[in-house]
PDB file of N, H, CA, C and O in Angstrom:
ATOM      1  N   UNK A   1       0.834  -1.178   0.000  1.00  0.00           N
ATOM      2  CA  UNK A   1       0.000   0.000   0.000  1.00  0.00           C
ATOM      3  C   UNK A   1       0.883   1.248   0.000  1.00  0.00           C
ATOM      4  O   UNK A   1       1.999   1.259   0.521  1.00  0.00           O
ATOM      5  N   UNK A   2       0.338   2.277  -0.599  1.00  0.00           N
ATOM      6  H   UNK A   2      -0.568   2.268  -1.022  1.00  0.00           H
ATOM      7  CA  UNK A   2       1.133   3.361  -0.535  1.00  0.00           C
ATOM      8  C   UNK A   2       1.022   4.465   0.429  1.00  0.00           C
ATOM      9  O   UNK A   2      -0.128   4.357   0.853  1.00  0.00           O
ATOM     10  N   UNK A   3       1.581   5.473   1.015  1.00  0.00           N
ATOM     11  H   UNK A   3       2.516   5.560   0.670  1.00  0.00           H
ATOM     12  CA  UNK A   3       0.968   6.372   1.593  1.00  0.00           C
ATOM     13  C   UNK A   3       2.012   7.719   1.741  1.00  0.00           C
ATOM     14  O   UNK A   3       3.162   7.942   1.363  1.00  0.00           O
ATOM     15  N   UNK A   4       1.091   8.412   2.419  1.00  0.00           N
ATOM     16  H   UNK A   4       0.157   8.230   2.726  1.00  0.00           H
ATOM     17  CA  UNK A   4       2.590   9.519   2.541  1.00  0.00           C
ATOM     18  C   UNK A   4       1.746  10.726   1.448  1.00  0.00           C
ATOM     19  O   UNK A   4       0.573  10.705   1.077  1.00  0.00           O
ATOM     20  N   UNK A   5       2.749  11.654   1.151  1.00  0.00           N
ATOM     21  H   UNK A   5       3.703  11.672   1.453  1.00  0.00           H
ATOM     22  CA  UNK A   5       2.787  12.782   0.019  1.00  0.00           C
ATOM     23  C   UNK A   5       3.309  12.179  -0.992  1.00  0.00           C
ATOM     24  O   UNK A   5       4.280  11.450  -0.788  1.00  0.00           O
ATOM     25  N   UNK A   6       2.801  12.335  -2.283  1.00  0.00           N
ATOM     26  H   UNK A   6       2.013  12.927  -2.449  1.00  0.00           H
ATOM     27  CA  UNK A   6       2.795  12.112  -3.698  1.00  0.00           C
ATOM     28  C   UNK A   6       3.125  13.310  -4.535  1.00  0.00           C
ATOM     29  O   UNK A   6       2.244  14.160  -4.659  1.00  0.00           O
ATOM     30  N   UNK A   7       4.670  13.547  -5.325  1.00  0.00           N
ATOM     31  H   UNK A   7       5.386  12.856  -5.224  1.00  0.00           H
ATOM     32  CA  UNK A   7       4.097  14.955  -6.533  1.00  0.00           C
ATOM     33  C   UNK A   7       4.077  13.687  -7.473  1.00  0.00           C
ATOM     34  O   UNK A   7       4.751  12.657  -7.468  1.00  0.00           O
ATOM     35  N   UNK A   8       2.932  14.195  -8.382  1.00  0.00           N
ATOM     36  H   UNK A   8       2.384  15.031  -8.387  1.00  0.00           H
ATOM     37  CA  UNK A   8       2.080  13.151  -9.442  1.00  0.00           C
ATOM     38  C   UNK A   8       2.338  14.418 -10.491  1.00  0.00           C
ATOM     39  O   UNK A   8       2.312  15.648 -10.441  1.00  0.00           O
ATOM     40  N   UNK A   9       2.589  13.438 -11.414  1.00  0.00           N
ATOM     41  H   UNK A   9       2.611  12.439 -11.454  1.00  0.00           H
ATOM     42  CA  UNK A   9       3.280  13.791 -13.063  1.00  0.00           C
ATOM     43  C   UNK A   9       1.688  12.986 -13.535  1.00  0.00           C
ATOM     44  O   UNK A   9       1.120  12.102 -12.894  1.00  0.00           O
ATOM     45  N   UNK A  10       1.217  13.633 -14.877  1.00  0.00           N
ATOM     46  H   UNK A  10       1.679  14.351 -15.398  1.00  0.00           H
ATOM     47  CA  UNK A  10       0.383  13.190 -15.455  1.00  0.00           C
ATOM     48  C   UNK A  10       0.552  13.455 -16.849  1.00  0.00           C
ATOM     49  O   UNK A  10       0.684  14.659 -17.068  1.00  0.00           O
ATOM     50  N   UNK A  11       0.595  12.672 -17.941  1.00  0.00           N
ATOM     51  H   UNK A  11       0.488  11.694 -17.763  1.00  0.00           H
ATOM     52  CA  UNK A  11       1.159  12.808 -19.140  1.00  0.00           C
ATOM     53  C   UNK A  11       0.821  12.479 -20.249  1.00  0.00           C
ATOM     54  O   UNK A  11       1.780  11.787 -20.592  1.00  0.00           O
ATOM     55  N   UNK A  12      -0.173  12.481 -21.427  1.00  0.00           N
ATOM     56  H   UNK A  12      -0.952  13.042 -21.148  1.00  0.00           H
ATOM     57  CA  UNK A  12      -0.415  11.674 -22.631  1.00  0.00           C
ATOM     58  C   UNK A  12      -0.012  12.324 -23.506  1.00  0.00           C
ATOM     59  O   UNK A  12       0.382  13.490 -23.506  1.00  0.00           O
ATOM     60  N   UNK A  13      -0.158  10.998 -24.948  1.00  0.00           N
ATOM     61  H   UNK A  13      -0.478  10.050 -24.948  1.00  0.00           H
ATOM     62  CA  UNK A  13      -0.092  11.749 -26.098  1.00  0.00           C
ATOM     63  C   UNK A  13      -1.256  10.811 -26.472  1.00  0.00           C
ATOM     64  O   UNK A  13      -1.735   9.822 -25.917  1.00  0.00           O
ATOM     65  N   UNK A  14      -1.589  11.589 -27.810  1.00  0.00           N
ATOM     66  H   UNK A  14      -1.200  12.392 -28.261  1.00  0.00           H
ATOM     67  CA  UNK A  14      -2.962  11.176 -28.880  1.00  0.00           C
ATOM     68  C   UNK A  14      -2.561  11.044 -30.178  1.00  0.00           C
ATOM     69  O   UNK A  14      -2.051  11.823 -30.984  1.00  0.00           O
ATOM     70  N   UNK A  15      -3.041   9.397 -30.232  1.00  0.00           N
ATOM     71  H   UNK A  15      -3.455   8.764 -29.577  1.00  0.00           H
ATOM     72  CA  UNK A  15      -2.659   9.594 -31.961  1.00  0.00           C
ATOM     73  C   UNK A  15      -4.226   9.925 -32.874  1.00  0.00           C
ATOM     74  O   UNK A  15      -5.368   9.475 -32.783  1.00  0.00           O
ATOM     75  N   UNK A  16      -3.592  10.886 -33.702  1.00  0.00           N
ATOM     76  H   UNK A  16      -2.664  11.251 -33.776  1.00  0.00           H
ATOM     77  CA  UNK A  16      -4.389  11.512 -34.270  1.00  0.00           C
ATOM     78  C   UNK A  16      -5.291  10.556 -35.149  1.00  0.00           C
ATOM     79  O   UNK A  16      -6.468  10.868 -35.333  1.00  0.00           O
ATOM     80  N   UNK A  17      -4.956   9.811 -35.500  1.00  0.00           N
ATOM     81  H   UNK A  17      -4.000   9.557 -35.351  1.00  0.00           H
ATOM     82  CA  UNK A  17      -5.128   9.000 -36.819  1.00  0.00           C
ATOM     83  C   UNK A  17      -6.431   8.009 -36.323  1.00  0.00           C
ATOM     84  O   UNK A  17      -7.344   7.661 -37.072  1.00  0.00           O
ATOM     85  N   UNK A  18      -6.265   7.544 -34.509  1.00  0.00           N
ATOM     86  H   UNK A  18      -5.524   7.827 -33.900  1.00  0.00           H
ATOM     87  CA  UNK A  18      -7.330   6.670 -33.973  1.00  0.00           C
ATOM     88  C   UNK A  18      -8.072   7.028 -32.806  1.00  0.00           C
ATOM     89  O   UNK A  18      -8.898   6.306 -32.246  1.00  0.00           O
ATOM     90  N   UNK A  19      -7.715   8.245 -32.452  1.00  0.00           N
ATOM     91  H   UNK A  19      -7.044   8.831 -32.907  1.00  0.00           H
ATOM     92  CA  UNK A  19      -8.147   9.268 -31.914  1.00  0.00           C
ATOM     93  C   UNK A  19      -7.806   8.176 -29.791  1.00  0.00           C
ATOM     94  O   UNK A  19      -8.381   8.245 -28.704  1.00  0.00           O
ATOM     95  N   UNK A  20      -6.694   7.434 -30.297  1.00  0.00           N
ATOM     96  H   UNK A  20      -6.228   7.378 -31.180  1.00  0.00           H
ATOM     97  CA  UNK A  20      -6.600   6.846 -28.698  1.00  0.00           C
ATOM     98  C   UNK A  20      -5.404   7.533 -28.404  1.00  0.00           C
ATOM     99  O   UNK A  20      -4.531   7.943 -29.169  1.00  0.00           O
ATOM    100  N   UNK A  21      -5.533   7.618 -26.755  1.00  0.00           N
ATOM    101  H   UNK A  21      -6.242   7.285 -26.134  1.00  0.00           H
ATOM    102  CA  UNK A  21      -5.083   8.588 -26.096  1.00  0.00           C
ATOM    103  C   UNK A  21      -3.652   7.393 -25.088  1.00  0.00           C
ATOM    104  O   UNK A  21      -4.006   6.285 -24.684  1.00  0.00           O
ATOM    105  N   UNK A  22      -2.614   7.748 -24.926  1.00  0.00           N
ATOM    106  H   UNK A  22      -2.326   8.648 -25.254  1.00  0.00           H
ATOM    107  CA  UNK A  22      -1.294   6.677 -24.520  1.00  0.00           C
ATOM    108  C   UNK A  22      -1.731   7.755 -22.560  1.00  0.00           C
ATOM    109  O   UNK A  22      -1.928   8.962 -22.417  1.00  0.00           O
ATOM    110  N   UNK A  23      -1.727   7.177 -21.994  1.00  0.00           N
ATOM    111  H   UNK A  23      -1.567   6.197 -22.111  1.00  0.00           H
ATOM    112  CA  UNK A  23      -1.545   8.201 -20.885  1.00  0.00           C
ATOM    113  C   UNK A  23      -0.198   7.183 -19.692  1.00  0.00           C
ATOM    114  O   UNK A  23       0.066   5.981 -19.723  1.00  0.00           O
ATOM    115  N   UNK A  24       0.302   8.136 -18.900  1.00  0.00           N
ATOM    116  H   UNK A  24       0.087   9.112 -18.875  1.00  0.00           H
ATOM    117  CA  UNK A  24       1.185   8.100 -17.786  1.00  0.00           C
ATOM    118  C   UNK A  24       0.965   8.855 -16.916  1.00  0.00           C
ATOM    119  O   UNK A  24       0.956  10.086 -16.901  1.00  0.00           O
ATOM    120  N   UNK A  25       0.772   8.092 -16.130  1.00  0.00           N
ATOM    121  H   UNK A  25       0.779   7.093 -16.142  1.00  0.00           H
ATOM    122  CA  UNK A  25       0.783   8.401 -14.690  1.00  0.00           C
ATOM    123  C   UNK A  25       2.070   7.847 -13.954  1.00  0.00           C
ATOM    124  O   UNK A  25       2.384   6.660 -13.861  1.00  0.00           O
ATOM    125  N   UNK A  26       2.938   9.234 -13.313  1.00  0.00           N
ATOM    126  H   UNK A  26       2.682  10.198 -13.388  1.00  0.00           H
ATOM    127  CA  UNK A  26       4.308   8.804 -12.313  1.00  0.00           C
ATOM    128  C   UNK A  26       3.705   9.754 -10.647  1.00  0.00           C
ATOM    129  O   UNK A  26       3.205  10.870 -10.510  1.00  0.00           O
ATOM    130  N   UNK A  27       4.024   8.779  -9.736  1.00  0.00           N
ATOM    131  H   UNK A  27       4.430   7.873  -9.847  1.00  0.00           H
ATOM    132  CA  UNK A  27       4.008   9.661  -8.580  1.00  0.00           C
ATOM    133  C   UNK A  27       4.999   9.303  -7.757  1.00  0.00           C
ATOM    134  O   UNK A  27       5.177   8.085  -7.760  1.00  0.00           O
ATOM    135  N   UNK A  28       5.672   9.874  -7.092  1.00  0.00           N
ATOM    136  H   UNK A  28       5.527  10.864  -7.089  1.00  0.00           H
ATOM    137  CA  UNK A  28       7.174  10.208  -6.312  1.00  0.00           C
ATOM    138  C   UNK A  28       6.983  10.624  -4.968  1.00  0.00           C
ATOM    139  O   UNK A  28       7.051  11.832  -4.741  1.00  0.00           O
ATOM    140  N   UNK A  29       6.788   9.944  -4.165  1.00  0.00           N
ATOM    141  H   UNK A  29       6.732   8.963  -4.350  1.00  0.00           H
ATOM    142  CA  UNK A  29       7.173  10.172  -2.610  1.00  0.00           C
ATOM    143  C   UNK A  29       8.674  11.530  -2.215  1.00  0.00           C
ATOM    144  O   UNK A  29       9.598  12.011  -2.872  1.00  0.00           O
ATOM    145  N   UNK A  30       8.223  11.656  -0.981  1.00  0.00           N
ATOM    146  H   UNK A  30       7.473  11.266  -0.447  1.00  0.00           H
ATOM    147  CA  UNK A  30       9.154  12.093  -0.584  1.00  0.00           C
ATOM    148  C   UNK A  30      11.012  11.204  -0.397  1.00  0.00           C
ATOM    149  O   UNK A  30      12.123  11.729  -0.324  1.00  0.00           O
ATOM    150  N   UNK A  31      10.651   9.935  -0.380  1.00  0.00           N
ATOM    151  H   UNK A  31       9.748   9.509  -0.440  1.00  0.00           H
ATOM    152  CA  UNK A  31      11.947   9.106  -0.309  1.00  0.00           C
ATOM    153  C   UNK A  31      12.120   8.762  -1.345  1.00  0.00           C
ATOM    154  O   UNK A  31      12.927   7.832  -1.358  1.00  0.00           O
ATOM    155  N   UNK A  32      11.666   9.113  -2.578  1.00  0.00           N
ATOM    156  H   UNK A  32      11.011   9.869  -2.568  1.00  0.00           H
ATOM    157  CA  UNK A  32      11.949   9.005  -4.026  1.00  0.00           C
ATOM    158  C   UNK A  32      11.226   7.645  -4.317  1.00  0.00           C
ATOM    159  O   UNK A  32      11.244   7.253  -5.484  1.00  0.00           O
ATOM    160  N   UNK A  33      10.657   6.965  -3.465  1.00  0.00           N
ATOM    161  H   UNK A  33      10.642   7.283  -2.517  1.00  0.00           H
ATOM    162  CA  UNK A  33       9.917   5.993  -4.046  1.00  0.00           C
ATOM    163  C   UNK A  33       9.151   6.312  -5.071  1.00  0.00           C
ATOM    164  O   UNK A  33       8.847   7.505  -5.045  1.00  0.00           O
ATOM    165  N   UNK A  34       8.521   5.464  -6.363  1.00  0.00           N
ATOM    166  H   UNK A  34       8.768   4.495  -6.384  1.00  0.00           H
ATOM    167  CA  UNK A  34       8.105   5.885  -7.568  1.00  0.00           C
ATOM    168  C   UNK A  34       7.373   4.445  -7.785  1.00  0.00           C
ATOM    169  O   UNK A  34       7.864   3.327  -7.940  1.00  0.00           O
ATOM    170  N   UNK A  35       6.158   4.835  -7.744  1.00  0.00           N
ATOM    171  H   UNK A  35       5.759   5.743  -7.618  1.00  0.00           H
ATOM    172  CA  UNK A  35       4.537   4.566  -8.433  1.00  0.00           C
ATOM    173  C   UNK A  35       4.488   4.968 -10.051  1.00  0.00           C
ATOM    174  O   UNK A  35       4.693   6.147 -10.341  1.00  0.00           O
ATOM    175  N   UNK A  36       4.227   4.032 -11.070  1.00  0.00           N
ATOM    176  H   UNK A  36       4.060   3.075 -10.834  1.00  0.00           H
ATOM    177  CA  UNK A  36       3.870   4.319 -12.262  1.00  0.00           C
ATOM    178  C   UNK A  36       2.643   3.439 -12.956  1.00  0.00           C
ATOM    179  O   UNK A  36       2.274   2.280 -12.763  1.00  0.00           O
ATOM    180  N   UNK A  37       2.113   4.609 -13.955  1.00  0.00           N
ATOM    181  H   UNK A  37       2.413   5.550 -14.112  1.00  0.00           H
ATOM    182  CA  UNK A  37       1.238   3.198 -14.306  1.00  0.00           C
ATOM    183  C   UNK A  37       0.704   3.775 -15.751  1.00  0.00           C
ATOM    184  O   UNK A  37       0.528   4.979 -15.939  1.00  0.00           O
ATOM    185  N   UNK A  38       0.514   2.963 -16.552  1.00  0.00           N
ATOM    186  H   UNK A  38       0.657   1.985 -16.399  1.00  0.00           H
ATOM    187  CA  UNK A  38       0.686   3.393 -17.926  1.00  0.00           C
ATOM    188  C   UNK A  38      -1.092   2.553 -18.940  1.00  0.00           C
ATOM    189  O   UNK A  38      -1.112   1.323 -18.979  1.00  0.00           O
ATOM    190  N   UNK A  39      -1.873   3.040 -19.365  1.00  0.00           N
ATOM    191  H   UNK A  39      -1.857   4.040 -19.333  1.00  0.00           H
ATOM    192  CA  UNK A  39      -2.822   2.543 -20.128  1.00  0.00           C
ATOM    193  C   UNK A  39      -3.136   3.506 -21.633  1.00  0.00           C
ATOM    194  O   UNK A  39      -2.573   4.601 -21.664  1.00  0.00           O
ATOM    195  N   UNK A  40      -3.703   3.255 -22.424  1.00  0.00           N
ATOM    196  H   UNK A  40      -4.160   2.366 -22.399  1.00  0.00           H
ATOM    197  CA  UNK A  40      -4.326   3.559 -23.148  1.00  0.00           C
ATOM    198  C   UNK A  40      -5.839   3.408 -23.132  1.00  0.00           C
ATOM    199  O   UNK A  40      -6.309   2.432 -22.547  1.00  0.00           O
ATOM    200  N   UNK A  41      -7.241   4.934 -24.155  1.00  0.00           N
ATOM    201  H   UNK A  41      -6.859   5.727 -24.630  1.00  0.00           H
ATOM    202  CA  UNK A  41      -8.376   4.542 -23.632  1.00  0.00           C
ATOM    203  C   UNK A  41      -8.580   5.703 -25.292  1.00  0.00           C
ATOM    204  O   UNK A  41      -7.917   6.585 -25.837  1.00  0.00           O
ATOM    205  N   UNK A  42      -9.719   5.088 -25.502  1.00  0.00           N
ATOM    206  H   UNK A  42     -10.257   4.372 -25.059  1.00  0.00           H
ATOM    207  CA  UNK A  42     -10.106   6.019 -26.640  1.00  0.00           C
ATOM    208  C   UNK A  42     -11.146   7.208 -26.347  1.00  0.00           C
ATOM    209  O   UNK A  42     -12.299   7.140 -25.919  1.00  0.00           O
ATOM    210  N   UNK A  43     -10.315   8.399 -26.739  1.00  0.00           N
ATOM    211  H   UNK A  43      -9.379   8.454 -27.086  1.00  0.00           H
ATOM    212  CA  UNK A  43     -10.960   9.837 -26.733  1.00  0.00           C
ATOM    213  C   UNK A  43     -12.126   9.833 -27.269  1.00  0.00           C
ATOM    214  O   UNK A  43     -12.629   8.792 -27.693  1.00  0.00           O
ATOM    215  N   UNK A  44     -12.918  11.379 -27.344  1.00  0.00           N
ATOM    216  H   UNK A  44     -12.510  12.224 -27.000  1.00  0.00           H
ATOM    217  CA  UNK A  44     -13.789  11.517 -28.227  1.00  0.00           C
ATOM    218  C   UNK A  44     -14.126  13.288 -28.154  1.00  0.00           C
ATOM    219  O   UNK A  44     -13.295  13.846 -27.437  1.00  0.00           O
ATOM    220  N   UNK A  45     -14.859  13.961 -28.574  1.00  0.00           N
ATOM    221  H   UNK A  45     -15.534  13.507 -29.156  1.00  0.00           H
ATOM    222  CA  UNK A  45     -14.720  15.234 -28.041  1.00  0.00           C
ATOM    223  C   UNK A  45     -15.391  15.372 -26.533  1.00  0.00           C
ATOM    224  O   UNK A  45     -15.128  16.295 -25.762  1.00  0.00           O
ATOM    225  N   UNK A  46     -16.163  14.457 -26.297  1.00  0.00           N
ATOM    226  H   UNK A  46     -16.377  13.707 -26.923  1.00  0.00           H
ATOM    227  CA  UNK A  46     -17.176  14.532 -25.152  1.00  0.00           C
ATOM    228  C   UNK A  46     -16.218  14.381 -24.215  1.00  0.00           C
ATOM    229  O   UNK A  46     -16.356  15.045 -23.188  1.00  0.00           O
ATOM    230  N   UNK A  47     -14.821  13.323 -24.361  1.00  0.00           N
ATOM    231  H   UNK A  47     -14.709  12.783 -25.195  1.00  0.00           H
ATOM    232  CA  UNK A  47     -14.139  13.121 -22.762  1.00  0.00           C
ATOM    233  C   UNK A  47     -12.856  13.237 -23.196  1.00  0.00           C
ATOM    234  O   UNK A  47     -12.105  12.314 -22.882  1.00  0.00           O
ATOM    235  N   UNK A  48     -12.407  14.139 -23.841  1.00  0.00           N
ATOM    236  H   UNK A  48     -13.017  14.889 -24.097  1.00  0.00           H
ATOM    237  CA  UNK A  48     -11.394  15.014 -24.117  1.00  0.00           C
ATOM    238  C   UNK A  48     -11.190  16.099 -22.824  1.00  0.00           C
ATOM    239  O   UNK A  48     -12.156  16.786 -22.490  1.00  0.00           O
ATOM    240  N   UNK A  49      -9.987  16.214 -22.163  1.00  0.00           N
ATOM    241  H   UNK A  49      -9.203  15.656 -22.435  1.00  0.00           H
ATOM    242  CA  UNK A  49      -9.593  17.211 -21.645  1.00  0.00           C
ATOM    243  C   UNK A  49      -8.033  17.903 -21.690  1.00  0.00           C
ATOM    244  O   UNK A  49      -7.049  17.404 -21.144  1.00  0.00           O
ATOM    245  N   UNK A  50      -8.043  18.899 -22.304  1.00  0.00           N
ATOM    246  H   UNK A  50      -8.842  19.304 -22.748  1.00  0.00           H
ATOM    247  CA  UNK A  50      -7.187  19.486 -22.908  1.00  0.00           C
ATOM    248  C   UNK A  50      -7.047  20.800 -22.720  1.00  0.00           C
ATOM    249  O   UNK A  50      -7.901  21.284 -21.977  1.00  0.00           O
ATOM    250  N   UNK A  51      -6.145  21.632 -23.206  1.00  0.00           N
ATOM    251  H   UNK A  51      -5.451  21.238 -23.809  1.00  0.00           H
ATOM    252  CA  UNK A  51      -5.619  23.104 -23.315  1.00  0.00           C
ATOM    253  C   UNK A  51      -7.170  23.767 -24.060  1.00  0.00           C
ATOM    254  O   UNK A  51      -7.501  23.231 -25.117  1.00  0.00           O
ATOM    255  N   UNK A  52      -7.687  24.409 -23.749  1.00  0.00           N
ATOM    256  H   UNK A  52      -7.418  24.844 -22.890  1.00  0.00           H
ATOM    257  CA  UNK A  52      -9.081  25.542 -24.787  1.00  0.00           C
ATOM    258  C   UNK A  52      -8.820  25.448 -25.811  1.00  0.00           C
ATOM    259  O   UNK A  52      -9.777  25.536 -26.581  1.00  0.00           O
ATOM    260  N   UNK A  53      -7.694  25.264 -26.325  1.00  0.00           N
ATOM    261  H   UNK A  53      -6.916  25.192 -25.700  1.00  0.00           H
ATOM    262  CA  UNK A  53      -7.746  25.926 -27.684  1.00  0.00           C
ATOM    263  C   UNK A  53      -7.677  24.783 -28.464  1.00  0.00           C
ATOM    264  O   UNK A  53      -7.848  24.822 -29.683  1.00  0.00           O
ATOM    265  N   UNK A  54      -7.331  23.318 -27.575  1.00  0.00           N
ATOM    266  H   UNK A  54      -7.192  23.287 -26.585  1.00  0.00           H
ATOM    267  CA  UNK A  54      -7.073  22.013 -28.749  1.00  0.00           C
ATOM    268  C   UNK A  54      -8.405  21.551 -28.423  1.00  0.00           C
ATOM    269  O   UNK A  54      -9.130  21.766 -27.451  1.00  0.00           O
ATOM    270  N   UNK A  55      -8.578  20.719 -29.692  1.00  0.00           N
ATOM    271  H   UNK A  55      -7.990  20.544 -30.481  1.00  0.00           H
ATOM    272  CA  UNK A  55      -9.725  19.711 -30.025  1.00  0.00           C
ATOM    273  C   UNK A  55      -9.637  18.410 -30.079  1.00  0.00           C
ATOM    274  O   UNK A  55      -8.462  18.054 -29.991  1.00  0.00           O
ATOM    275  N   UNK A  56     -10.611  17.273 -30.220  1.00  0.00           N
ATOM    276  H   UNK A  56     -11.566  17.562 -30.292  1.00  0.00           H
ATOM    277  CA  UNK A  56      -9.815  16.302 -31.024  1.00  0.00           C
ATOM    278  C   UNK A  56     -11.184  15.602 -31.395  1.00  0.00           C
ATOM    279  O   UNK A  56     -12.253  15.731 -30.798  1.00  0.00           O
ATOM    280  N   UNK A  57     -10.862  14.664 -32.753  1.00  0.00           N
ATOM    281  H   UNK A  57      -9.994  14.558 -33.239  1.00  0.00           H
ATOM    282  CA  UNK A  57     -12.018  14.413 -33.380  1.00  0.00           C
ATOM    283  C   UNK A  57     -12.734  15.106 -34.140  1.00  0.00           C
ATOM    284  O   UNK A  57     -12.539  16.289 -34.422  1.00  0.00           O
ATOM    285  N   UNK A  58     -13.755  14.299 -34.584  1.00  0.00           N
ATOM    286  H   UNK A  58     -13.913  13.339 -34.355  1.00  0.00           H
ATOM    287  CA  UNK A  58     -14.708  15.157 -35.786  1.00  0.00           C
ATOM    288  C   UNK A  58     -14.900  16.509 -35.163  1.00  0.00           C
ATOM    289  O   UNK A  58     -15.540  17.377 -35.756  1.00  0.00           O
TER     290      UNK A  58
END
């Protein structure tokens, strides 16, 4: 089990072409212990969250 303070890194990229999204998740304790965990999930505009100004999809 984990516990303690976490700084959590959160990270994807999107391929454009299938509109699925690669995501990473890293979180780092204070003793440098390191939690990672890595999936893929397919976007859409409805559960897209992004910068205002990007889109994705039709």
């Amino acid at each position: 089990m984990l516990d303690g303070d976490f700084t959590v890194d959160f990270s994807y990229t999107i391929n454009p072409i299938t509109d699925i999204a690669s995501i990473v998740i890293t979180a780092t304790d204070e003793d440098n212990t390191v939690f990672q965990t890595a999936f893929t999930a397919p976007i859409s505009p409805q559960t897209f969250i992004g910068d205002c100004d990007e889109t994705v999809g039709p």
